[in-house]
C-alpha beads as a LAMMPS data file, in Angstrom:
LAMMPS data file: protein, C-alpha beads

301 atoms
300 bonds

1 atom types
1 bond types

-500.0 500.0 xlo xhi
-500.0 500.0 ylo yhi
-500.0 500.0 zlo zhi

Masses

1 110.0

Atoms # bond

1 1 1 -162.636 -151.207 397.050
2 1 1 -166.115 -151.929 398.230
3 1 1 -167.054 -148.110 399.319
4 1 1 -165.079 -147.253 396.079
5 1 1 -167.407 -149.981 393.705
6 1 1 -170.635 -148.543 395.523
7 1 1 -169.322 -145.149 395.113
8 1 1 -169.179 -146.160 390.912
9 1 1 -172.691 -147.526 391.382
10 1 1 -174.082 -144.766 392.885
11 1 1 -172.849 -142.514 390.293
12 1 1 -174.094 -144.556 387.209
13 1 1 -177.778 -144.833 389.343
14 1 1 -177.829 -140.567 388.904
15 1 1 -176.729 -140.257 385.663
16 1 1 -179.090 -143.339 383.972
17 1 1 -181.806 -142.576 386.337
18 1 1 -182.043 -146.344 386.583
19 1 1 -181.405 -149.047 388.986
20 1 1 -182.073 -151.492 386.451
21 1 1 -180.635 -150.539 383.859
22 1 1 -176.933 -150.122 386.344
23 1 1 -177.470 -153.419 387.371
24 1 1 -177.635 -154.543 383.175
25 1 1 -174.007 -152.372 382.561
26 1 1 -172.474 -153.664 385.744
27 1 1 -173.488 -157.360 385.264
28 1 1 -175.243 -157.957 388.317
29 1 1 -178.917 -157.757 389.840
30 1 1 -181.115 -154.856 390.648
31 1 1 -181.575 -155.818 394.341
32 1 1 -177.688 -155.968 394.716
33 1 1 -177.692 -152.267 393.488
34 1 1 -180.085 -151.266 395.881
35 1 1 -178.483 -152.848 399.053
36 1 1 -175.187 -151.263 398.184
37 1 1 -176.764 -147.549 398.045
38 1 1 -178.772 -148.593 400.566
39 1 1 -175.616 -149.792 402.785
40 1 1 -173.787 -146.512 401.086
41 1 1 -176.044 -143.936 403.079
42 1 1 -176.663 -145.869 406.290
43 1 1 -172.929 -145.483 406.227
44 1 1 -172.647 -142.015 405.352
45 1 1 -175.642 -141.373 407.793
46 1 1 -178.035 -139.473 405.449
47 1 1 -180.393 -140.262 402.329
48 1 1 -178.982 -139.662 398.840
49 1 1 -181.611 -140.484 396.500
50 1 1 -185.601 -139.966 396.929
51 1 1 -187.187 -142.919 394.998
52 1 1 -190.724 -143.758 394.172
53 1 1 -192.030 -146.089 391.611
54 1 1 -192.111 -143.226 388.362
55 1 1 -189.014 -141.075 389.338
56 1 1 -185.457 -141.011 391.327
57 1 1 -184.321 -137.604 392.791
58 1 1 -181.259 -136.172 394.445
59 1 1 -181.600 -134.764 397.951
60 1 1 -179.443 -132.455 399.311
61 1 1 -176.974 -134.185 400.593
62 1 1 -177.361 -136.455 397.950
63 1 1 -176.376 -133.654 395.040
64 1 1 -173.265 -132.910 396.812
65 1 1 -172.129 -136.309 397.337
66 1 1 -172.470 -136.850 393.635
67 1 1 -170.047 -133.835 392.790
68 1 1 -167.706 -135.153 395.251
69 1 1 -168.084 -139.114 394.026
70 1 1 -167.308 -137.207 390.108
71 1 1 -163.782 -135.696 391.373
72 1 1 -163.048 -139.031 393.368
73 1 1 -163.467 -141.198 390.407
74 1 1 -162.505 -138.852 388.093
75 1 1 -158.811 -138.436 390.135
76 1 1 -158.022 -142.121 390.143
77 1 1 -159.275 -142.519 386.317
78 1 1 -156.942 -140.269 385.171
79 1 1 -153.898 -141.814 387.827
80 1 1 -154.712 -144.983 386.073
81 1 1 -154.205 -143.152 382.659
82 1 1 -150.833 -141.817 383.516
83 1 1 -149.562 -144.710 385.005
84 1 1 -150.626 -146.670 381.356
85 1 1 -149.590 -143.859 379.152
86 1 1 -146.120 -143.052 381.042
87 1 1 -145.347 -147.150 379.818
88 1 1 -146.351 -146.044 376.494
89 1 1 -144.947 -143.553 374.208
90 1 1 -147.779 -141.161 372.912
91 1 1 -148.288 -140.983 369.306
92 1 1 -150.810 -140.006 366.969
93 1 1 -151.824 -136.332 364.833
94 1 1 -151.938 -133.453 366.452
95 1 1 -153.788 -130.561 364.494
96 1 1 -152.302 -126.762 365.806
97 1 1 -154.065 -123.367 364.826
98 1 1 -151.998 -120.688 364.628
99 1 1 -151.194 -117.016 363.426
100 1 1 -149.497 -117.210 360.216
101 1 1 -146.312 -115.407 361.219
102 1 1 -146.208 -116.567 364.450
103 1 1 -146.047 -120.587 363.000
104 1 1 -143.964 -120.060 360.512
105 1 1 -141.090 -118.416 362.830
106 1 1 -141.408 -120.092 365.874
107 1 1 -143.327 -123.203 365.483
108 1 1 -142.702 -124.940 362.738
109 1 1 -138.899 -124.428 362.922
110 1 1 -139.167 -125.875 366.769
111 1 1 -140.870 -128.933 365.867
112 1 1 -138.139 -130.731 364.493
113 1 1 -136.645 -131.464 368.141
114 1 1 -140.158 -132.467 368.980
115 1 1 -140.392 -134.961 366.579
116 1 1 -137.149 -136.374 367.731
117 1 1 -138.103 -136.580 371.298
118 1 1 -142.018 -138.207 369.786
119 1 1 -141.391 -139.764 366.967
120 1 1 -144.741 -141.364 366.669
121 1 1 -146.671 -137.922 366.617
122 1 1 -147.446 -135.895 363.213
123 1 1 -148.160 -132.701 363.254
124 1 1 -150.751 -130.499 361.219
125 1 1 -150.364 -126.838 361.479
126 1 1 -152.955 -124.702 359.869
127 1 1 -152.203 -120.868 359.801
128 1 1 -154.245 -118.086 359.453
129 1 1 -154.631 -114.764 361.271
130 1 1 -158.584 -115.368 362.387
131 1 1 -159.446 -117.319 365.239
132 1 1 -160.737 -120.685 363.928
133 1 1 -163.735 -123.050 365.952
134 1 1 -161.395 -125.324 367.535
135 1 1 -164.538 -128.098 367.769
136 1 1 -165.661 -127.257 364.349
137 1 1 -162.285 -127.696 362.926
138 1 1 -161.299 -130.767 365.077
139 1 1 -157.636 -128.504 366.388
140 1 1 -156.400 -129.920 369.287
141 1 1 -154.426 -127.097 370.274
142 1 1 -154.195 -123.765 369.097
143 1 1 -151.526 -120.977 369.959
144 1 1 -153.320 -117.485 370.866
145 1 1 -152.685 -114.350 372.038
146 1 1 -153.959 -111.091 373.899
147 1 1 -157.037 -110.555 375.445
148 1 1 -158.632 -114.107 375.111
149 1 1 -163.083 -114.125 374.778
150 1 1 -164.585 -115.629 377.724
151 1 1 -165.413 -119.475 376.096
152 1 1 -165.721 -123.043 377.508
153 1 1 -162.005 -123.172 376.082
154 1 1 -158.789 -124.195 378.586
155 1 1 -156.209 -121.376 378.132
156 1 1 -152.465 -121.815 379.436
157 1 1 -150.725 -119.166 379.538
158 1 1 -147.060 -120.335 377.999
159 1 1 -144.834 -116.485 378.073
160 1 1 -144.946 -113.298 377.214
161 1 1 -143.737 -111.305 374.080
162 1 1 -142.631 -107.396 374.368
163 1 1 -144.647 -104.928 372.662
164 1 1 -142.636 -102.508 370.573
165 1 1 -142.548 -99.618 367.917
166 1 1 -140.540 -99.951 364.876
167 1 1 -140.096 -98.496 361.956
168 1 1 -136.812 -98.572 359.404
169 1 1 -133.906 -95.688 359.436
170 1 1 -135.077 -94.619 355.921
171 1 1 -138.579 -94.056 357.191
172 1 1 -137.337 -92.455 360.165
173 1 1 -134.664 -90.283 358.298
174 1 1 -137.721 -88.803 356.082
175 1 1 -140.472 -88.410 358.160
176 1 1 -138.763 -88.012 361.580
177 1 1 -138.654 -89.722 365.107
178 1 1 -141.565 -89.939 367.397
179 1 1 -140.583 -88.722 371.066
180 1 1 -144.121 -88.996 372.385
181 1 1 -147.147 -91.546 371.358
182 1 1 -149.370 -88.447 370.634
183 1 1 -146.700 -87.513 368.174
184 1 1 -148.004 -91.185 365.962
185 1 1 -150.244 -88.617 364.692
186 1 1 -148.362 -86.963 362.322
187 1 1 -146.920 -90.443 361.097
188 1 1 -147.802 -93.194 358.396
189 1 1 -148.573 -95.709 360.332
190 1 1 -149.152 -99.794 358.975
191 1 1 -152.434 -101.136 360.048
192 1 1 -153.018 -104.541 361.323
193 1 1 -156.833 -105.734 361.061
194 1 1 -156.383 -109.242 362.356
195 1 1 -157.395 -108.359 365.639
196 1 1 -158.671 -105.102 367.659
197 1 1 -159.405 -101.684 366.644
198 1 1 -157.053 -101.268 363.333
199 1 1 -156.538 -97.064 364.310
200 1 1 -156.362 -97.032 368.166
201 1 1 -152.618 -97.873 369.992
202 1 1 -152.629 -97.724 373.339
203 1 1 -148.956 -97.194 375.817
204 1 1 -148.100 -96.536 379.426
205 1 1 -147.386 -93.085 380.135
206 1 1 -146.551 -91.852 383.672
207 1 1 -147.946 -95.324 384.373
208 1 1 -151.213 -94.418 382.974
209 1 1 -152.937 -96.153 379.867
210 1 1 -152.640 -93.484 377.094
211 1 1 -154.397 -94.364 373.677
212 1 1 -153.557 -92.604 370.767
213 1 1 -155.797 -92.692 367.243
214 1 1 -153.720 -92.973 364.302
215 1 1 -154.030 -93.028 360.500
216 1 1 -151.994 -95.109 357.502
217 1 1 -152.117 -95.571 353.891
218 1 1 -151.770 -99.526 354.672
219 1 1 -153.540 -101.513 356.090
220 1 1 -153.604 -105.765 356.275
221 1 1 -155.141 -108.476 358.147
222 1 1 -151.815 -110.554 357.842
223 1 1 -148.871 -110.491 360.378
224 1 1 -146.396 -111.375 357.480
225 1 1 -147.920 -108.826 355.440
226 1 1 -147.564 -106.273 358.154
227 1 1 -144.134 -107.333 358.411
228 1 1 -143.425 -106.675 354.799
229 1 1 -144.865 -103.369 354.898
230 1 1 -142.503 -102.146 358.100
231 1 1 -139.471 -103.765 355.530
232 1 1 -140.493 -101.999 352.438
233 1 1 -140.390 -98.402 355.006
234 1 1 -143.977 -98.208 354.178
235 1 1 -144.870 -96.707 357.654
236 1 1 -144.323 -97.116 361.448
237 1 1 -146.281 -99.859 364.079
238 1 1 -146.570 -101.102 366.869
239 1 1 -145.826 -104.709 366.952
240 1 1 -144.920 -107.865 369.323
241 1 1 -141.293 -108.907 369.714
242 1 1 -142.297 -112.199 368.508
243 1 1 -142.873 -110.855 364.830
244 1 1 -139.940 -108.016 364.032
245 1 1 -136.921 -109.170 366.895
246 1 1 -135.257 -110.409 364.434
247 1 1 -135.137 -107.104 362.453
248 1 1 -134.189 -105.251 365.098
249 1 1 -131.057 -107.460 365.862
250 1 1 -130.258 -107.377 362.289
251 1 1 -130.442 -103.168 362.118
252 1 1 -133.220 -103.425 359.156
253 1 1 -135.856 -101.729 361.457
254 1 1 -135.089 -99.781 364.927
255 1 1 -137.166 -99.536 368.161
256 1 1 -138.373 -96.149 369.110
257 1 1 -140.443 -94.488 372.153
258 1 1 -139.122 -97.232 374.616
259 1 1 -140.210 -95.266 376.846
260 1 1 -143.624 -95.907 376.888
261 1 1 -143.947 -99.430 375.947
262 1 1 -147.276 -101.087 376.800
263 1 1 -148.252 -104.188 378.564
264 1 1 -146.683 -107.388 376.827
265 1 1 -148.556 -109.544 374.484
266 1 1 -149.265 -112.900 376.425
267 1 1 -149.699 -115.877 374.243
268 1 1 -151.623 -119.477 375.123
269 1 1 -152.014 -122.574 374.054
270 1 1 -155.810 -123.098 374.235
271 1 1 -157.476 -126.619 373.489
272 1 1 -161.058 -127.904 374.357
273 1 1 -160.975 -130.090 377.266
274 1 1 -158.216 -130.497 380.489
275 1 1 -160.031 -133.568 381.672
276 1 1 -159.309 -135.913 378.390
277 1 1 -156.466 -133.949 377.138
278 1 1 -154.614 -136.945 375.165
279 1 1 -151.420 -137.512 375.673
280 1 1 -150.413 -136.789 372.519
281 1 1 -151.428 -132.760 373.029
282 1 1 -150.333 -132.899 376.173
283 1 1 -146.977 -133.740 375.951
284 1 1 -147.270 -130.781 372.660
285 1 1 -148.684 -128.175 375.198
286 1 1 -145.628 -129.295 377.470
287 1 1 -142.688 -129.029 375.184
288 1 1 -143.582 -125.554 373.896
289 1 1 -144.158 -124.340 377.409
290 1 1 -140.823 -124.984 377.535
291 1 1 -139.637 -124.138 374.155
292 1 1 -141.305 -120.939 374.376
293 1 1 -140.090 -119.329 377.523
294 1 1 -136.594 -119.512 376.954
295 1 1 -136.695 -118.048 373.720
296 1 1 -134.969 -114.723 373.020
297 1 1 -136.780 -114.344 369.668
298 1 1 -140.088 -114.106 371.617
299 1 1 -139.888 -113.273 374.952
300 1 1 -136.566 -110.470 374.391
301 1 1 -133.408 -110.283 375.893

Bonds

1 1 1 2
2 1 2 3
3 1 3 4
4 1 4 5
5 1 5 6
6 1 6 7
7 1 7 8
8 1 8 9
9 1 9 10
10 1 10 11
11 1 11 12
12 1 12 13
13 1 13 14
14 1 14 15
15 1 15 16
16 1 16 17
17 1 17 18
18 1 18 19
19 1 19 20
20 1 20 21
21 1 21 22
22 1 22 23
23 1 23 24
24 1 24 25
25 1 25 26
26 1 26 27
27 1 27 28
28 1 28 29
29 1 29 30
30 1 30 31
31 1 31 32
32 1 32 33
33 1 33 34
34 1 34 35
35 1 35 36
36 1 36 37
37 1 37 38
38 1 38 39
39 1 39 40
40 1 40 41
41 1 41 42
42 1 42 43
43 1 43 44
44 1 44 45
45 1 45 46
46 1 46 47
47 1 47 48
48 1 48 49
49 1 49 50
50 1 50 51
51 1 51 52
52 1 52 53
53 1 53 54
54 1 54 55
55 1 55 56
56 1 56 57
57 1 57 58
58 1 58 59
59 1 59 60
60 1 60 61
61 1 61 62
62 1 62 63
63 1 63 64
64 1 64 65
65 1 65 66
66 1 66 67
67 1 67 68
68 1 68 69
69 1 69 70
70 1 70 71
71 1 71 72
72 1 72 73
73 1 73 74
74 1 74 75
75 1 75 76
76 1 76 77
77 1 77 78
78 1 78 79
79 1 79 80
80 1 80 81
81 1 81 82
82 1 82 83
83 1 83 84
84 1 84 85
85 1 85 86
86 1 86 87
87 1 87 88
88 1 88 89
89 1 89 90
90 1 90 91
91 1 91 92
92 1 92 93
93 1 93 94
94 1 94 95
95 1 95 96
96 1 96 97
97 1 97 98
98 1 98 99
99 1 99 100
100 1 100 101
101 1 101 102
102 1 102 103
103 1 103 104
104 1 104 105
105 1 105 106
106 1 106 107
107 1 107 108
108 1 108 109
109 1 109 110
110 1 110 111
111 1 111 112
112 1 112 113
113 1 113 114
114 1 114 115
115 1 115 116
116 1 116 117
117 1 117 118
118 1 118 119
119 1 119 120
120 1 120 121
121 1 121 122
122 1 122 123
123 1 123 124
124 1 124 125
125 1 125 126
126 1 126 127
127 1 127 128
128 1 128 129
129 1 129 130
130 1 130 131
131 1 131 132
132 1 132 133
133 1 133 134
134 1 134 135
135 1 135 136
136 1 136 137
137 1 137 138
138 1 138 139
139 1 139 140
140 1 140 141
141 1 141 142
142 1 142 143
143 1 143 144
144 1 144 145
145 1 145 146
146 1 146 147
147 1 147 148
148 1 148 149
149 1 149 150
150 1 150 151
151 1 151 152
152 1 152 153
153 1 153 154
154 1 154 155
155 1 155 156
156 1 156 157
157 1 157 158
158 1 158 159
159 1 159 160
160 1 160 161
161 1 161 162
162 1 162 163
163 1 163 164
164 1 164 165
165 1 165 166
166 1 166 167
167 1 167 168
168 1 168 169
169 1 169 170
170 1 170 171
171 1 171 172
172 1 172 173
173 1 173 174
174 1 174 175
175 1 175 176
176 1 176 177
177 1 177 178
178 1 178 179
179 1 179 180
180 1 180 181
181 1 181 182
182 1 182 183
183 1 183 184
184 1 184 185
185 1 185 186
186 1 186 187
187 1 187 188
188 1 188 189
189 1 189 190
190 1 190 191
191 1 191 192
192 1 192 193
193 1 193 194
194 1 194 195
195 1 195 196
196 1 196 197
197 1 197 198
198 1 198 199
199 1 199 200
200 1 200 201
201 1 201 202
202 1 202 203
203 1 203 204
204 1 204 205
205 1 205 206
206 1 206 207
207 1 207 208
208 1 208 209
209 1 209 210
210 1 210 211
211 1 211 212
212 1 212 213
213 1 213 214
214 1 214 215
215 1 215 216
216 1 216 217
217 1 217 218
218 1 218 219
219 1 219 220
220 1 220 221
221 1 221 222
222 1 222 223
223 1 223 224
224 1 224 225
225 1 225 226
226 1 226 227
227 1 227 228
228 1 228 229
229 1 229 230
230 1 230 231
231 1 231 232
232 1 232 233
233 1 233 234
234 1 234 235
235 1 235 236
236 1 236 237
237 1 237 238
238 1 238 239
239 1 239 240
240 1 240 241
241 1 241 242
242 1 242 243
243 1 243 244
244 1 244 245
245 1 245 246
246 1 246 247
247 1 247 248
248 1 248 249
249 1 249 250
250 1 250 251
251 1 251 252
252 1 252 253
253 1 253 254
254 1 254 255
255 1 255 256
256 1 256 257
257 1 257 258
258 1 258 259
259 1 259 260
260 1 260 261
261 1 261 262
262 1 262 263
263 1 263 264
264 1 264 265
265 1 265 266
266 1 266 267
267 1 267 268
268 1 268 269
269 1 269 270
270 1 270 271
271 1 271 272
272 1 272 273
273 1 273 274
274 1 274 275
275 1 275 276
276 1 276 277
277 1 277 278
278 1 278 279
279 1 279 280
280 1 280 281
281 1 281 282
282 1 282 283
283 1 283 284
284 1 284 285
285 1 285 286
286 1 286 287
287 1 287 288
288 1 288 289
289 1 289 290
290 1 290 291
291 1 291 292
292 1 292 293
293 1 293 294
294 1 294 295
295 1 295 296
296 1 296 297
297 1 297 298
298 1 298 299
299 1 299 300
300 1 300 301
């Protein structure tokens, strides 16, 4: 406990800058501060701080020590936190960010066994097809998916969803069935500006990426509008399992060129911040981790 309280002293004497103003926060003298960094590197058997009467540096060793003293204390904060929060049952409101379609099929309906299990938490979930500021808008966690933008932002990766071409047996009846992507061409095809280029698909053929531009009368910026159009036989996409599996199952659209179906769509649950994650958003992240990769509707059969 000693090393560990001179360890905590040490720490506060870098970041304040201030052996004084430790010794105020930690309710003791300024002399006892210095004899415990002073006992802390004859001990370790180098310097850690260069001091004069203006200014306190790191050395060398000093700077690493530091780093290593911010994991150390950092580890047994948070096993204090999860002993006192695993007594405690977390509660609270949790704001979520998600793609329209994607939270009205698969999140909202799931949270009703997650309220059971938490029934202190509230949820909040704001949809919309645009990436939102998750500081700005004070969202604990939001649900993404693809290609993720390098950011200061923790991503965990929860499953996978299929990528697929659909388009409904009247469509197909009138305008014919692509056997190749090249052959998108020649097709109506529904355009989804959310995200990405709105005219370029891309597949795996022989293995190889193959990208294909394509036109449409249609166009939206909404997954559930999307989804209408592929309903209403308005064209033929490209689109994850997540959104149309249902359709398929049910016969109103049908899956073509399975042959060359791309990469699968992963989707995250991103928040701001793994070292105070609170337990409420936690235990969130947790149960649709779960929730998630067992699910037919998202992940396929």
């Amino acid at each position: 406990m000693r090393r560990l309280s001179a360890m905590q002293m040490f720490v506060r004497v870098v970041e304040t800058g201030s052996f004084s103003a430790v010794a105020q926060q930690m309710n003791t003298t300024q002399p006892t501060i210095s004899k415990r960094i002073a006992e802390l590197e004859r001990e370790l058997g180098g310097k850690l701080l260069n001091r004069s009467t203006r200014s306190l540096r790191l050395t060398e060793v000093g700077s690493v020590y530091y780093e290593s003293c911010l994991n150390i204390l950092y580890d047994i904060e948070q096993a204090e936190r999860n002993v006192s929060q695993a007594q405690s049952m977390p509660k609270g409101n949790v704001r979520i960010s998600a793609v329209s379609s994607f939270g009205r099929q698969h999140i909202i309906p799931k949270l009703s066994e997650f309220f059971d299990a938490y029934p202190d938490i509230n949820a909040e979930v704001l949809l919309d097809d645009h990436n939102v500021d998750l500081v700005e808008q004070a969202i604990d966690v939001a649900f993404r998916m693809g290609t993720l933008a390098d950011s200061t932002l923790i991503a965990k990766k929860l499953c996978s969803s299929p990528m697929i071409t659909i388009a409904t047996p009247t469509y197909l009846d009138k305008f014919g069935t692509p056997k190749h992507p090249a052959d998108l061409r020649q097709h109506q095809c529904i355009l989804y500006t959310g995200i990405g280029q709105q005219n370029m698909l891309r597949y795996r053929v022989d293995g190889q990426l193959f990208s294909v531009n394509v036109n449409g009368r249609l166009s939206t910026n909404n997954s559930e509008g999307m989804r209408e159009a592929l309903i209403a036989g308005l064209g033929i996409t490209k689109a994850p399992h997540w959104l149309v599996g249902d359709l398929v199952a049910s016969g109103q659209v049908v899956k073509v060129l399975c042959d060359f179906e791309p990469e699968p769509l992963d989707i995250y649950a991103v928040y701001s911040s793994a070292r105070y994650l609170p337990q409420k958003t936690r235990v969130l992240i947790e149960y649709f981790t779960r929730a998630f990769g067992s699910c037919a509707d998202i992940c396929g059969s």
